[in-house]
Each structure stands twice: as structure tokens, then as C-alpha cells.
C-alpha positions in Angstrom: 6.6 -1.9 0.0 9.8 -1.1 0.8 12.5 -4.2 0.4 15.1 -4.9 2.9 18.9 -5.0 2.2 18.9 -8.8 2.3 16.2 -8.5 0.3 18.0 -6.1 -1.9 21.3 -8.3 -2.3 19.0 -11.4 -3.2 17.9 -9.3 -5.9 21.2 -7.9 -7.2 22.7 -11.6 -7.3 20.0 -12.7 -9.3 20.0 -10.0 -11.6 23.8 -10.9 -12.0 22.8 -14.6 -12.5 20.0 -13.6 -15.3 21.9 -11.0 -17.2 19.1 -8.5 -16.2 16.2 -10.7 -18.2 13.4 -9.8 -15.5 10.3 -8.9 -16.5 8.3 -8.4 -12.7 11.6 -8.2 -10.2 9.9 -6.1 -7.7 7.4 -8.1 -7.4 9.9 -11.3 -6.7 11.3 -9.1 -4.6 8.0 -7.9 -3.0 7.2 -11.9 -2.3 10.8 -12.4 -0.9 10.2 -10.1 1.3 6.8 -11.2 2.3 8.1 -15.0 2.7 11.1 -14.0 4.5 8.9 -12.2 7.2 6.3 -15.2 7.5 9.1 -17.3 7.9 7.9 -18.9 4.9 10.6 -20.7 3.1 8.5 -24.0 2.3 5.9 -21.9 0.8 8.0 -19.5 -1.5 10.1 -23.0 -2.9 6.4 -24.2 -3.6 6.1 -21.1 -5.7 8.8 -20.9 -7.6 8.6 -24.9 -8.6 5.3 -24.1 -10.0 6.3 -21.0 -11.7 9.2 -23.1 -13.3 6.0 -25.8 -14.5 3.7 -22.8 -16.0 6.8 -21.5 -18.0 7.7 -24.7 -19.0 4.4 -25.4 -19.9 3.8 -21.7 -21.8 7.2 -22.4 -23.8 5.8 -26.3 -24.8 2.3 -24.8 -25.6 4.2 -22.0 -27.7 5.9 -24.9 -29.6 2.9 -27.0 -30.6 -0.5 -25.8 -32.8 -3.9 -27.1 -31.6 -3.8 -29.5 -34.3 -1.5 -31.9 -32.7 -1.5 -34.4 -30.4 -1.2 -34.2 -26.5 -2.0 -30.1 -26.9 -5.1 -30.3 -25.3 -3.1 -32.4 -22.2 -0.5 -29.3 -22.0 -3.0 -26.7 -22.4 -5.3 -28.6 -19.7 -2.3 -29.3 -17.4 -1.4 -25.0 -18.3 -4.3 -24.3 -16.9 -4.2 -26.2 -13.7 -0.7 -25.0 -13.0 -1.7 -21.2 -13.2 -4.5 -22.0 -11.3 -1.9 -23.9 -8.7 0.3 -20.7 -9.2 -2.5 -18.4 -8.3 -3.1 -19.7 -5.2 -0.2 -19.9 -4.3 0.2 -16.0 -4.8 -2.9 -15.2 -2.6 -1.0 -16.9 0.2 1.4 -13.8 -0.4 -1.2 -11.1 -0.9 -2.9 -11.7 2.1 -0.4 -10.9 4.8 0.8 -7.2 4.2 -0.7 -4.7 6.3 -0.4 -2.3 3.1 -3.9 -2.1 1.4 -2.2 -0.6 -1.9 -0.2 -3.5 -2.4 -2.9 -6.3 -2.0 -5.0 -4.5 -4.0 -2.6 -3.9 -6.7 -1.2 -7.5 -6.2 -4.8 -8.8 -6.9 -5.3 -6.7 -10.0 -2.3 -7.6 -11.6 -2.3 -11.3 -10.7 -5.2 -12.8 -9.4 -7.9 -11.3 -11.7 -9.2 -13.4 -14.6 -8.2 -10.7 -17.6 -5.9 -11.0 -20.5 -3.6 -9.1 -19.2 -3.6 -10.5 -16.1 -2.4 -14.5 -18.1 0.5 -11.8 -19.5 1.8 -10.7 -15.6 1.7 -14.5 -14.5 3.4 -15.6 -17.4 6.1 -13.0 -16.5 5.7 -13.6 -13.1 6.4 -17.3 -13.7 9.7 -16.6 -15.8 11.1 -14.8 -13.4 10.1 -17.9 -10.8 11.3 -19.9 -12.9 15.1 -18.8 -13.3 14.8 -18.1 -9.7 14.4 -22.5 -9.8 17.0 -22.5 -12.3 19.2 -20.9 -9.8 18.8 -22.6 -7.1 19.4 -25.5 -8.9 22.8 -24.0 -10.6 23.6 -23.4 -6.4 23.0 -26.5 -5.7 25.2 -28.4 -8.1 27.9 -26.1 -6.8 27.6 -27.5 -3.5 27.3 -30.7 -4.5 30.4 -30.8 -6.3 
């Protein structure tokens, strides 16, 4: 999928923001695209404040052992927010006319492998400062 300029810019200013810390930016960049044509602004906030929950989450679960208390609520509520996250992606696979990129899209996110936990863990660090930035914008403004 080719990106946009806009697209493009958005990309560059948050690489600037993040100090180059990405781990899937194309793929943000894929979805900004996607959301940008579907007009769907409502949907890509929704996926970005869930991606900032799974990280949060994946950092807290990192922190604690199975041994103590409230792991199994983090790791249950983990769970649900992936499975939140997930859906949310398949909103953005659907779409594109491009066959390569849903199925590639699918493998790398929407499967149930290993490796597939490791891309939406990166996935949802990359949403996640995308959150973090917006909220940094938004204090500006405020201000």
C-alpha cells in the first residue's frame, strides 16, 4: 500500500515525537491511511485507546509473577483487551482492495500464533504513544 504525503508527514512527526522507538510504523501508517480514506476518525481513536490499554496491561503483567494477587484479573482483562484490539484491526483489514495486504494483515495480526501475541504487542506500543501523543497535543492546546 502506498501512503499518502499527509500520511507521510503524520508519520515523520511522530517519529520526531518518539525518538524513532517504532517497532510496526508502516503498519500505523498502513491503518492511517485506511481510516483517513473511510472517513474513520472515531474508529482509529477507538484503536489507539485500546492499544494504549493492551500495553499498559503487557507492561503491568510484565511487573507481577503468577503468584500474586490480582494477576489473574490483569491477565484476564489482557486477554479481553487484545481480543478488543483485534477486532478492532479487522475493521481495518477489510476495506483495501489490495488482497496482499489483507492477507498479510491477517497473518501477522489476527492469527492465533505466538508470534502473532509478539506483532500486537508491538502494534499496541506503537498505538499506544500514538495516545500518548495526542494527549501531549492536547495539553498544548489546552494551555
Amino acid at each position: 500500500m502506498n501512503l499518502s504525503e499527509q500520511t507521510q508527514s503524520v508519520l515523520a512527526y511522530f517519529d520526531e515525537y518518539t525518538g524513532f522507538n517504532l517497532r510496526k510504523k508502516n503498519d500505523v501508517g498502513e491503518i492511517l491511511e485506511i481510516a483517513a480514506a473511510k472517513g474513520a476518525a472515531e474508529e482509529f481513536n477507538a484503536l489507539i485507546f485500546t492499544g494504549k490499554m493492551v500495553w499498559s496491561l503487557y507492561a503491568a503483567l510484565r511487573k507481577i509473577t503468577s503468584a500474586q494477587d490480582g494477576y489473574q484479573n490483569v491477565e484476564h482483562e489482557f486477554s479481553s483487551a487484545v481480543q478488543k484490539l483485534r477486532e478492532q484491526l479487522a475493521f481495518f483489514a477489510v476495506e483495501p482492495d489490495d488482497e496482499a495486504f489483507k492477507k498479510r494483515f491477517e497473518e501477522v495480526y489476527l492469527g492465533v500464533s505466538q508470534g502473532t501475541m509478539r506483532n500486537l504487542v508491538d502494534l499496541a506500543h506503537d498505538l499506544a504513544r500514538f495516545k500518548d501523543l495526542q494527549g501531549d497535543e492536547q495539553r498544548k492546546v489546552e494551555s
